[in-house]
C-alpha positions in Angstrom: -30.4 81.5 -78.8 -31.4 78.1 -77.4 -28.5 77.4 -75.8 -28.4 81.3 -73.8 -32.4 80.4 -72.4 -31.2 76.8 -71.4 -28.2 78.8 -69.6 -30.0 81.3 -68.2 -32.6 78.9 -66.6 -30.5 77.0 -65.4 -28.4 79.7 -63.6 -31.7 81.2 -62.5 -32.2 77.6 -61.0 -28.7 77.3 -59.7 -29.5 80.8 -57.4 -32.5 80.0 -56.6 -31.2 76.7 -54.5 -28.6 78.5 -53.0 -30.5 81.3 -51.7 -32.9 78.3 -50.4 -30.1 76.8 -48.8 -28.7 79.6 -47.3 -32.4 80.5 -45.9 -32.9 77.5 -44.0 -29.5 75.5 -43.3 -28.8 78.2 -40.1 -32.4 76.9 -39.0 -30.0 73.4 -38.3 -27.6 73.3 -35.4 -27.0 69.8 -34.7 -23.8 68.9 -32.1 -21.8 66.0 -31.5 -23.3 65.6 -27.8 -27.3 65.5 -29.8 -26.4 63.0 -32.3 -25.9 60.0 -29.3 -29.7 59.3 -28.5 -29.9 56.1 -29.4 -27.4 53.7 -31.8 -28.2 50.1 -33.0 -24.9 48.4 -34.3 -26.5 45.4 -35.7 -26.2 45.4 -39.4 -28.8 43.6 -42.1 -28.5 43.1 -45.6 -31.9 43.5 -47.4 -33.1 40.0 -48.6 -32.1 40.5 -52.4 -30.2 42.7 -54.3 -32.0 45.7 -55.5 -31.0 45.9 -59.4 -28.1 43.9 -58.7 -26.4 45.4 -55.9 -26.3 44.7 -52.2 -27.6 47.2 -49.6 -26.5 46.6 -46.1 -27.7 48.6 -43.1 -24.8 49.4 -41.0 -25.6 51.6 -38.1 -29.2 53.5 -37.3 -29.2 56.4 -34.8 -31.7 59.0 -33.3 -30.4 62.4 -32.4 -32.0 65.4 -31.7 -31.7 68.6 -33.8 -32.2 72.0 -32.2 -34.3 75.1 -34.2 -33.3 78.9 -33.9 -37.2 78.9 -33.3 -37.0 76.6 -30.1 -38.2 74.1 -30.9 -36.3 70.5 -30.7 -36.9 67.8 -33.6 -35.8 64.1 -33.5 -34.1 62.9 -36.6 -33.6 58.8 -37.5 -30.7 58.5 -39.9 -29.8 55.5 -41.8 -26.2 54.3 -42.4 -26.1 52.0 -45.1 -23.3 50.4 -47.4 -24.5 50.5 -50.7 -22.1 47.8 -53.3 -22.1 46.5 -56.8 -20.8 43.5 -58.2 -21.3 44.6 -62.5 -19.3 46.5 -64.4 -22.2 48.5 -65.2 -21.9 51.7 -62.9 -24.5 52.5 -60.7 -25.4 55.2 -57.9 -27.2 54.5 -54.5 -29.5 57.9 -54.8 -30.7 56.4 -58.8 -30.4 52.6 -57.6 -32.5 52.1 -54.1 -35.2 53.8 -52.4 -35.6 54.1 -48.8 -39.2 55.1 -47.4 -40.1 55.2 -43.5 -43.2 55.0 -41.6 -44.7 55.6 -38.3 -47.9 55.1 -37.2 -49.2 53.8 -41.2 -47.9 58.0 -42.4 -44.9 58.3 -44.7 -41.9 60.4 -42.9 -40.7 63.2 -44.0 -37.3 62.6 -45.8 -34.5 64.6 -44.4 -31.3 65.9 -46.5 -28.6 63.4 -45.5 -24.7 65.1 -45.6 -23.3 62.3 -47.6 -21.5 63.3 -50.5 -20.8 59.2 -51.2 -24.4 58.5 -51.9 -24.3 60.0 -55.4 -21.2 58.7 -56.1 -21.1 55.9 -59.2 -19.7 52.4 -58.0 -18.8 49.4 -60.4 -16.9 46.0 -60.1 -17.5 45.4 -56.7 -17.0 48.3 -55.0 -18.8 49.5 -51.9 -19.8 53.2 -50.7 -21.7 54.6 -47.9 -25.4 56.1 -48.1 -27.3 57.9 -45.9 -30.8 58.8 -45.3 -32.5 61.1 -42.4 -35.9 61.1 -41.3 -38.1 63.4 -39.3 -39.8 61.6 -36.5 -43.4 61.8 -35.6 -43.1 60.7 -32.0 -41.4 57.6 -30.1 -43.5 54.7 -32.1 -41.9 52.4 -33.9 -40.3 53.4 -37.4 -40.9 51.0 -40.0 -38.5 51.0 -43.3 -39.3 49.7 -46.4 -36.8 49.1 -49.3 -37.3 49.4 -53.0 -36.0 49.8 -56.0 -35.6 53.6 -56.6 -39.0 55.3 -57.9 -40.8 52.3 -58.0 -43.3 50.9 -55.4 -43.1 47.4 -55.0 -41.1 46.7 -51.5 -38.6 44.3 -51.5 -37.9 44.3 -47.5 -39.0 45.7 -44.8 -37.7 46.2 -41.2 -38.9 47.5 -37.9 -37.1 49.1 -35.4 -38.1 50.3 -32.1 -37.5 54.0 -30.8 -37.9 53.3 -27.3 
C-alpha cells in the first residue's frame, strides 16, 4: 500500500512539472543573434576549492530574452568549468552555490540548459556548469561563491554590465 501512495505522488508530482514547463517554456524565445550582448573571455578560478574541487569561470555573457507578452528581459549567464581531483564523486548543482547581486538585492536565478551540471565527476575530471540570472538594470552584478546551501562566501567577483 506504501509503496502505490509513494508512486502515485510521485507521478502526480512528475505531471505537475511537466504541465509547468509546458506552461511557461513558450513564454522563452531566445535566438542566436540575442545571446551576443556582451561576452567577457577572461577566465578566474575562485580562490580555494569549494569541498575539494576547482570552479573556474570560463566565459560570462548578457543576452536579451524576448516574452510572447512584449516585453524584453536581460539575462547574465555564467559558464563555469566545474572539476574534482578525489575519487569521491561529486556533482556541481550539490557541490557549489552561485548567488548574484545588484544593487545589495539577490537576483533571480534563471534555469540554465545544461544537462552537464548534474552530472557526477571523480578523479580529475572536469564538466561544464551553468547558471542564468535575471537582471535588474545595467548596474554592476556582483557574484558570490559558496559552498552549496551554506552561507559563508568563499569569493566574490564584480563584473560590470556597461
Amino acid at each position: 500500500m506504501k509503496k502505490w501512495i509513494i508512486t502515485t505522488v510521485l507521478l502526480i508530482c512528475i505531471c505537475a512539472g511537466v504541465v509547468a514547463y509546458a506552461i511557461i517554456a513558450p513564454d522563452f524565445n531566445i535566438s542566436e543573434k540575442d545571446k551576443q550582448t556582451t561576452t567577457e573571455n577572461q577566465s578566474y578560478t575562485i580562490k580555494q576549492p569549494i569541498r575539494g574541487c576547482e570552479v573556474t569561470i570560463k566565459e560570462i555573457r548578457i543576452y536579451s530574452e524576448d516574452r510572447k507578452n512584449g516585453d524584453n528581459e536581460k539575462l547574465l549567464e555564467v559558464e563555469m568549468s566545474f572539476t574534482n581531483p578525489s575519487q569521491e564523486a561529486k556533482k556541481f548543482v550539490g557541490t557549489v552555490g552561485v548567488t548574484a547581486y545588484q544593487d545589495g538585492l539577490q537576483l533571480e536565478s534563471c534555469q540554465a540548459v545544461n544537462p552537464d551540471s548534474s552530472l557526477k565527476v571523480r578523479d580529475g575530471a572536469t564538466t561544464k556548469a551553468v547558471k542564468a540570472f535575471l537582471l535588474r538594470n545595467d548596474s554592476d552584478v556582483t557574484l558570490d561563491f559558496s559552498e552549496a546551501y551554506m552561507p559563508e562566501v568563499i569569493d566574490s567577483i564584480s563584473y560590470s554590465i556597461k
